[in-house]
TITOR-576330 format. One record per atom (N, C-alpha, C): residue number from 1; atom name; x, y, z. Coordinates in steps of 0.001 Angstrom, whole numbers. Layout:
REM residues N
  roke  lummi        x        y        z
   NUM     CA        X        Y        Z
...
This chain:
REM residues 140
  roke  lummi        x        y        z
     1      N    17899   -16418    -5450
     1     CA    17607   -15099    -5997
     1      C    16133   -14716    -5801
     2      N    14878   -15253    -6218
     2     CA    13536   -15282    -6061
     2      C    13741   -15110    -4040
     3      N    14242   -15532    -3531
     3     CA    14166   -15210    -2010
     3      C    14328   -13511    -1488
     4      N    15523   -13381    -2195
     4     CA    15966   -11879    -2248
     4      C    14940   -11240    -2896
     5      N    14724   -11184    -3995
     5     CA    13892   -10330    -4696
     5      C    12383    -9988    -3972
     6      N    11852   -11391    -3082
     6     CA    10530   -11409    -2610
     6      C    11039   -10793    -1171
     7      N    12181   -10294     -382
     7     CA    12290   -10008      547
     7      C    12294    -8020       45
     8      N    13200    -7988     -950
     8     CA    13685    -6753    -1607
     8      C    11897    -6479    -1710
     9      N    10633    -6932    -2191
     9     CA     9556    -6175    -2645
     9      C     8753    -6725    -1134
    10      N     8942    -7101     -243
    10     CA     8513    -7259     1010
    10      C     8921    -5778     1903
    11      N     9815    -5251     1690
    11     CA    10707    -4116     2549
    11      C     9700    -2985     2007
    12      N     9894    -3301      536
    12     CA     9924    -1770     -296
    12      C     8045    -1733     -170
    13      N     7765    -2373     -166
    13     CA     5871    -2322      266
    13      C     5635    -2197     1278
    14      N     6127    -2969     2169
    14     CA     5876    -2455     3495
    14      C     6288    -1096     4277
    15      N     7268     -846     3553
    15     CA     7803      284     3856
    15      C     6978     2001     3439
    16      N     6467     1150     2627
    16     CA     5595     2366     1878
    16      C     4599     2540     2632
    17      N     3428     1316     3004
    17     CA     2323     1664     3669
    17      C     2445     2297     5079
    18      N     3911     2078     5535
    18     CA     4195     2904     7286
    18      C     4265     3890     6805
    19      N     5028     4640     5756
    19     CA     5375     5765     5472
    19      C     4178     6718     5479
    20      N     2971     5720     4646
    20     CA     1920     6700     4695
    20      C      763     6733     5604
    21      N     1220     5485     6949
    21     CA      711     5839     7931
    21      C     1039     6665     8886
    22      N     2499     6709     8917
    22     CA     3591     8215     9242
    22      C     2833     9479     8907
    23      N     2655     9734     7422
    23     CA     1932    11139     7577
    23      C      505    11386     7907
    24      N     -258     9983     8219
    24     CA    -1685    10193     8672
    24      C    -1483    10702    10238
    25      N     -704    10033    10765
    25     CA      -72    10695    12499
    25      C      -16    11524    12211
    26      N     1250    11639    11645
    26     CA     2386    13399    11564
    26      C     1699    14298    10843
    27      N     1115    14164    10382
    27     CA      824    15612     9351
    27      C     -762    15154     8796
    28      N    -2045    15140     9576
    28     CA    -3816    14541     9511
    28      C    -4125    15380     8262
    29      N    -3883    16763     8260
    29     CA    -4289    17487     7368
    29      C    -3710    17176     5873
    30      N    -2388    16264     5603
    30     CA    -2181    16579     4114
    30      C    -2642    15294     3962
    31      N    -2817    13867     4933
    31     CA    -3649    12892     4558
    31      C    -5810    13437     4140
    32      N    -5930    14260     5120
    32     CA    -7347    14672     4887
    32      C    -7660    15395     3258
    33      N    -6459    16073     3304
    33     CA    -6445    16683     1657
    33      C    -6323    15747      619
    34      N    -5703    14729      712
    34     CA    -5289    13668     -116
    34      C    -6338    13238     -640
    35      N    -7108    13122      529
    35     CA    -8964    12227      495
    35      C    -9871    12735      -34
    36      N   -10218    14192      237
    36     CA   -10947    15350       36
    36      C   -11259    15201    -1428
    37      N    -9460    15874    -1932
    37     CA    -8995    16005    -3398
    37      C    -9192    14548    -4485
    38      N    -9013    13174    -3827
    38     CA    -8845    12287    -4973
    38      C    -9547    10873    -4115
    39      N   -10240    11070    -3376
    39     CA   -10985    10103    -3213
    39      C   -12049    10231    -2259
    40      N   -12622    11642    -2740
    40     CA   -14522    11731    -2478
    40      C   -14891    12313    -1130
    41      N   -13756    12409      -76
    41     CA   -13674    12814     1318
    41      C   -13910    11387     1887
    42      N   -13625    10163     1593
    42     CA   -13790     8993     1933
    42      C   -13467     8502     3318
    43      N   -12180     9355     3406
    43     CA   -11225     8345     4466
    43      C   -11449     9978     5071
    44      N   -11449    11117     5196
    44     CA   -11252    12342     5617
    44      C   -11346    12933     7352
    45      N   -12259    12362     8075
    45     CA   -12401    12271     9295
    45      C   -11149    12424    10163
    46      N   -10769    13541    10745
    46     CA    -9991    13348    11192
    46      C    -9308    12488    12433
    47      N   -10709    12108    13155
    47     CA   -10526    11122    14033
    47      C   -10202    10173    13655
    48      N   -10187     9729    12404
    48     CA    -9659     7906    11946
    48      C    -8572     8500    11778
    49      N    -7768     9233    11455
    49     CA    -6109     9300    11037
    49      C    -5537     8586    11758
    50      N    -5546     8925    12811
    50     CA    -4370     8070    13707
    50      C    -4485     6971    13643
    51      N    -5332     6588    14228
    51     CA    -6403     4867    14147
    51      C    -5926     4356    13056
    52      N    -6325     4866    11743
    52     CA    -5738     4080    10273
    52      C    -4203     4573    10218
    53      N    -3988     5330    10306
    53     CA    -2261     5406    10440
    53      C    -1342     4636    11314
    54      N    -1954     4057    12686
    54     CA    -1764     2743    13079
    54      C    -1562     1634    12692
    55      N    -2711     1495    12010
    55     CA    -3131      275    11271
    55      C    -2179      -41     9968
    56      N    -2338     1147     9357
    56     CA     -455      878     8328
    56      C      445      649     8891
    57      N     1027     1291    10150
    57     CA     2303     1182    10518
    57      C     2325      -61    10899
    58      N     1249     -799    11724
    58     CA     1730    -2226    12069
    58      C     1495    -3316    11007
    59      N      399    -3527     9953
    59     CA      778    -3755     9263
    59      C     1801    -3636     7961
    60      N     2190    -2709     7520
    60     CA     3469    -2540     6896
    60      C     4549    -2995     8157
    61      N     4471    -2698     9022
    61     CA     5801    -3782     9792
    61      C     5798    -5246     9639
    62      N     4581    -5647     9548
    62     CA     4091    -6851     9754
    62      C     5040    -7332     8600
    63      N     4639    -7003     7492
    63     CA     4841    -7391     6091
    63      C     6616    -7252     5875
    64      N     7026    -6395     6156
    64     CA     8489    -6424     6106
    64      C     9445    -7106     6893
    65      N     8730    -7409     8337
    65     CA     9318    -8916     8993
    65      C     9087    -9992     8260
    66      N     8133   -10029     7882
    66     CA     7042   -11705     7187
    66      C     6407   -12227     8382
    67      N     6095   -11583     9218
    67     CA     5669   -12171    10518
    67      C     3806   -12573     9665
    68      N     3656   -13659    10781
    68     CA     2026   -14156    10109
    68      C     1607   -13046     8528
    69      N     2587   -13739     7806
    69     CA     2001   -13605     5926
    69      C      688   -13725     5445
    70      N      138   -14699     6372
    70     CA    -1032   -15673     5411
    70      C    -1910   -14439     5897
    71      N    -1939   -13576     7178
    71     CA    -2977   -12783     6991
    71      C    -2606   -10963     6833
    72      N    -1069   -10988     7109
    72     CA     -788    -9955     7011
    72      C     -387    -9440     5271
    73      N       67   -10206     4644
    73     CA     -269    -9531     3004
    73      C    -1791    -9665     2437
    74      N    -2286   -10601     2876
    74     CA    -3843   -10098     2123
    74      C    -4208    -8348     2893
    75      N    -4194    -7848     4115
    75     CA    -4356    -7181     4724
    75      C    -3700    -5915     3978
    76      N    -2329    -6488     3802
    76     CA    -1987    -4796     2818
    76      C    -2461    -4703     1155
    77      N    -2767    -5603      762
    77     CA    -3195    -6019     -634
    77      C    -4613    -5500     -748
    78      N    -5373    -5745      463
    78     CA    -6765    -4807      289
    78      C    -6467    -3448      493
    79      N    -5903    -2828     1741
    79     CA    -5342    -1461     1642
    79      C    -4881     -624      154
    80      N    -3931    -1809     -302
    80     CA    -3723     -896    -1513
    80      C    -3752     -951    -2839
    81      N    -5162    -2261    -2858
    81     CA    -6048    -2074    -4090
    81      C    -7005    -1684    -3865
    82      N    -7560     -774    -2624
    82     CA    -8904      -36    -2381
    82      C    -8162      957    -2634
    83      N    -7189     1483    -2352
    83     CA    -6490     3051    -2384
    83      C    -6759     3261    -4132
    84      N    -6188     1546    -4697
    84     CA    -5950     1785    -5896
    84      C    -7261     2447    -6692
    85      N    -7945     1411    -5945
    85     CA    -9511     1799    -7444
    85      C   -10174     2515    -6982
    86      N    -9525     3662    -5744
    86     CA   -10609     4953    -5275
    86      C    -9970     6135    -6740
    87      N    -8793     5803    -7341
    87     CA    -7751     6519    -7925
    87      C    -7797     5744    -9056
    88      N    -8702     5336   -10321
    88     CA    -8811     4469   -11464
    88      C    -8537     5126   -12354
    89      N    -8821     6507   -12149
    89     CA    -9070     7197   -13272
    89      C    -7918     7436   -13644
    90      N    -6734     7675   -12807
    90     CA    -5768     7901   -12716
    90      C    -4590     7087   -12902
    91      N    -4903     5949   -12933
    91     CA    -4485     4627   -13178
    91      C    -4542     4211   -14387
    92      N    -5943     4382   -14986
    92     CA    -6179     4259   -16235
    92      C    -5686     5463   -17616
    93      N    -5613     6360   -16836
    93     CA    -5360     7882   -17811
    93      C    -3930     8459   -16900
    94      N    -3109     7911   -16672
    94     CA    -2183     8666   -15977
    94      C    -1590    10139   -16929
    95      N    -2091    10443   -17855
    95     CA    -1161    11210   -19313
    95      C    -2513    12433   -19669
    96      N    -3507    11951   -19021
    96     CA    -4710    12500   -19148
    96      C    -5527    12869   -20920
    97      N    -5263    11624   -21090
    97     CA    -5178    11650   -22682
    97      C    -6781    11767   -23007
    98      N    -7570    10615   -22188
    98     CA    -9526    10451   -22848
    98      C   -10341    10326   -21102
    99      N    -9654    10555   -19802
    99     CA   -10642    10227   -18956
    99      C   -10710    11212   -18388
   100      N    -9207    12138   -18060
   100     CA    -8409    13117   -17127
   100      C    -8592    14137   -18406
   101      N    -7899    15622   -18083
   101     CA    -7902    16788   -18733
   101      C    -6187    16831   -18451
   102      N    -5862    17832   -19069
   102     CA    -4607    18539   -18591
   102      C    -4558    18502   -17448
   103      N    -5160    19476   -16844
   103     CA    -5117    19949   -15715
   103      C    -5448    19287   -14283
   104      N    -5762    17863   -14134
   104     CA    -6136    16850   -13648
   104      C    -5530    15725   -13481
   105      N    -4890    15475   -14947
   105     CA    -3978    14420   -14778
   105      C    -2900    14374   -13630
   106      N    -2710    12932   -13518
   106     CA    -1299    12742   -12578
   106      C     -517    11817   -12650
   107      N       73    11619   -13568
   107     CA     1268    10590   -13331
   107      C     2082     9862   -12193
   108      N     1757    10087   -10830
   108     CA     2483     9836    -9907
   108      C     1612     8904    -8804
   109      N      945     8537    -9103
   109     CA     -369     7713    -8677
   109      C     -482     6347    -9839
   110      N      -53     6484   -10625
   110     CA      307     5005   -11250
   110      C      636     3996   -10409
   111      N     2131     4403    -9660
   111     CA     2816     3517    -8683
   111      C     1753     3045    -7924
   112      N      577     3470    -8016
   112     CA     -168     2769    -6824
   112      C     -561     1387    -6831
   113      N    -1041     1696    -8241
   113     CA    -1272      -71    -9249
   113      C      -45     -928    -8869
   114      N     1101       56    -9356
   114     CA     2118    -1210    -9140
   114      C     2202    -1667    -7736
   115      N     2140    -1330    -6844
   115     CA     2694    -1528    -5860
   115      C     1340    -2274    -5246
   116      N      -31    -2124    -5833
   116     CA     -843    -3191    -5301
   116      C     -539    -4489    -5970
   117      N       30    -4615    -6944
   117     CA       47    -5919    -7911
   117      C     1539    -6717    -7485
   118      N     2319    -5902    -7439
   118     CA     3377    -6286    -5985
   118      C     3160    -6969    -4599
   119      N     1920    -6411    -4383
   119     CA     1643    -7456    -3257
   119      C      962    -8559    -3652
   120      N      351    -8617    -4487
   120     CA     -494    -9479    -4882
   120      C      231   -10487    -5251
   121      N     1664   -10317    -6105
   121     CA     2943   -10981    -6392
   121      C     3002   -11753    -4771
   122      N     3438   -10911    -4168
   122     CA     3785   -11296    -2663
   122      C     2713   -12785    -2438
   123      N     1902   -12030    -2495
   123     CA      912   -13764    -2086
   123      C     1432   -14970    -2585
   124      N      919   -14834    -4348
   124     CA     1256   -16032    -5039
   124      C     2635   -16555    -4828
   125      N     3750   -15584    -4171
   125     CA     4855   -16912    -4300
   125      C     5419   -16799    -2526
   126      N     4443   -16612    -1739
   126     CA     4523   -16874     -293
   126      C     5963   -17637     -254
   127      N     5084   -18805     -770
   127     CA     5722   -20015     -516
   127      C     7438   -20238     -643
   128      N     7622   -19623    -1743
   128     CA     9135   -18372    -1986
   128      C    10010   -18193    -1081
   129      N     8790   -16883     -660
   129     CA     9463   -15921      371
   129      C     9710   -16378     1517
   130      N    11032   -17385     1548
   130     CA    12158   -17603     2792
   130      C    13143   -17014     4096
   131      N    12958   -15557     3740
   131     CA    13574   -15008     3860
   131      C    12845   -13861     5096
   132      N    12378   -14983     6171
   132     CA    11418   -14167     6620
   132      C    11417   -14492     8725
   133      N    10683   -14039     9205
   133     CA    10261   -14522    10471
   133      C     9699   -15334    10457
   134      N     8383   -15816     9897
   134     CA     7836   -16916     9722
   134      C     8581   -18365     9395
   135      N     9526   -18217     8437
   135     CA    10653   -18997     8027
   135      C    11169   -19447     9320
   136      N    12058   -18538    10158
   136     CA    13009   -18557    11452
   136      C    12120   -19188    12363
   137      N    10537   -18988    12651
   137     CA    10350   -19601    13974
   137      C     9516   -20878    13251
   138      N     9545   -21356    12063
   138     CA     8723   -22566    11316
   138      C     7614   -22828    10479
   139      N     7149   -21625    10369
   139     CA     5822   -21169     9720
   139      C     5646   -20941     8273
   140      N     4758   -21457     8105
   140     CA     4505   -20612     6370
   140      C     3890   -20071     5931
């Protein structure tokens, strides 16, 4: 069961970070707004879109095969606990109760936490996760 479950949050993470390297390709402008709006114009350049939208898609593939783990989940684990703590405030006040206002708050940026602490899961039980490419050609 722990095999399944670490394959089930292997898919569903990896799957996420292609997705949102998908719209850094497909659509530069609602990733540039994303950045602009909630994290300082950080990532905003439109010349890195593709480049970093690359860089998700093959790592989030990476991660949902299990192909080389040992460096491909630390790799999405920084991705998306830097995403996370560009977005704290939001993390911390999702309800906008003492950090956020009404009008500011966002509830839908929580998931971000989770889904970095999900990977972070991912690490600690590597050893687990059987259910993989690494597994099939001998690797751990």
């Amino acid at each position: 069961m722990k095999a399944i479950t670490l394959l089930l949050l292997r898919i569903s993470t990896g799957v996420l970070l292609m997705a949102w390297g998908v719209v850094k390709i497909g659509a530069p402008e609602a990733s540039i707004g994303v950045s602009d709006k909630y994290y300082g114009g950080l990532v905003s350049a439109e010349m890195i879109q593709t480049p970093f939208g690359l860089a998700q898609i093959g790592v989030g593939l990476m991660v949902v095969l299990g192909l080389f783990r040992k460096v491909f989940y630390p790799l999405q684990a920084l991705m998306l606990i830097v995403g996370a703590l560009a977005i704290w405030k939001y993390i911390l006040d999702p309800l906008g109760m003492y950090l956020l206002d009404e009008n500011s708050r966002q509830l839908l940026f929580f998931p971000s936490f989770c889904v970095a602490v999900a990977t972070v899961v991912m690490i600690a039980f590597r050893e687990d996760d059987t259910i993989t490419l690494d597994a099939k050609l001998g690797r751990n």
